[in-house]
C-alpha positions in Angstrom: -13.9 37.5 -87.6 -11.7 38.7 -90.3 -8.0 38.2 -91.0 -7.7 42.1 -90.2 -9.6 42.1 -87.0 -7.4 38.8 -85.6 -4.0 40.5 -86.3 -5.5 43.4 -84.4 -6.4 41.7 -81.9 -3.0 39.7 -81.3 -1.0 42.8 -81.6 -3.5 44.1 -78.8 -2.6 41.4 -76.5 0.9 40.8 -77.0 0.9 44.7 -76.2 -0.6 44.0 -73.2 1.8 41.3 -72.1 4.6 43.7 -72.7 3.1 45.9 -70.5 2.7 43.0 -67.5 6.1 42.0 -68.4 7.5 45.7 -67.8 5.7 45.9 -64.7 6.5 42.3 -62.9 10.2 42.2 -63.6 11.4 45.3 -61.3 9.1 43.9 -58.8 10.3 40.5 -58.4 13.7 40.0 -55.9 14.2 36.3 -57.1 17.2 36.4 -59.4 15.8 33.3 -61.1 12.0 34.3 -61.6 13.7 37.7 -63.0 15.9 36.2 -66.0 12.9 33.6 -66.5 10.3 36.6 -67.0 13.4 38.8 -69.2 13.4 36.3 -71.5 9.5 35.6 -71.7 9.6 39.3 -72.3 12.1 39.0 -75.1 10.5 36.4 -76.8 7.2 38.4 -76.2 8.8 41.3 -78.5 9.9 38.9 -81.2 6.4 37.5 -81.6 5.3 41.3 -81.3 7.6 42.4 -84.1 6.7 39.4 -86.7 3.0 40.3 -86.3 3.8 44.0 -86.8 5.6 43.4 -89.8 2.7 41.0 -91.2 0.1 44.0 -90.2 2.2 46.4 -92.0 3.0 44.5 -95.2 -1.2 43.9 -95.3 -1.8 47.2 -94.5 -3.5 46.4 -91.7 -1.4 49.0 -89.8 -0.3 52.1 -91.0 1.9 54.4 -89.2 1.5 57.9 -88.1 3.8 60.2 -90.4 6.9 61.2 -88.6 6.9 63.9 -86.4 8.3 67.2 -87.4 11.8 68.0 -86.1 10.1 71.4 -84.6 7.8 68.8 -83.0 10.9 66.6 -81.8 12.3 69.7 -80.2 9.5 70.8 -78.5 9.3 67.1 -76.8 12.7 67.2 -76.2 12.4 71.0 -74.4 9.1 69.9 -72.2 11.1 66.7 -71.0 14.2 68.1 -69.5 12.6 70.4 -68.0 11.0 68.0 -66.1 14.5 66.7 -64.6 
């Protein structure tokens, strides 16, 4: 496995244990477990955000183009209309 592949792959993950993070912390009613799994969360991100920054400088990553402020608009009009 390449250098390419295994940053890949660990972006992948911690992604995925953003995602479990997001979903067990509104669902817990233990005051306790909730601040423990916050900041397991929060140092979730910061590992997230160093790897980013290693894939980008690489160029293992490369971002889509920002969107066009026509396309902003239209995002922006579809979502509060759904409110």
């Amino acid at each position: 496995m390449d250098e390419k592949a295994m940053v890949n792959d660990t972006l992948t993950g911690i992604n995925g244990e953003l995602v479990r993070y997001g979903e067990m912390i509104p669902q817990t009613g233990n005051p306790q477990l909730k601040q423990a799994l916050k900041q397991l969360r929060n140092q979730c991100e910061m590992a997230q955000e160093e790897i980013y920054q290693i894939a980008r400088e690489k160029q293992y990553y490369v971002p889509a183009a920002p969107a066009a402020a026509e396309e902003i608009a239209h995002v922006k009009s579809v979502v509060s209309q759904s409110f």
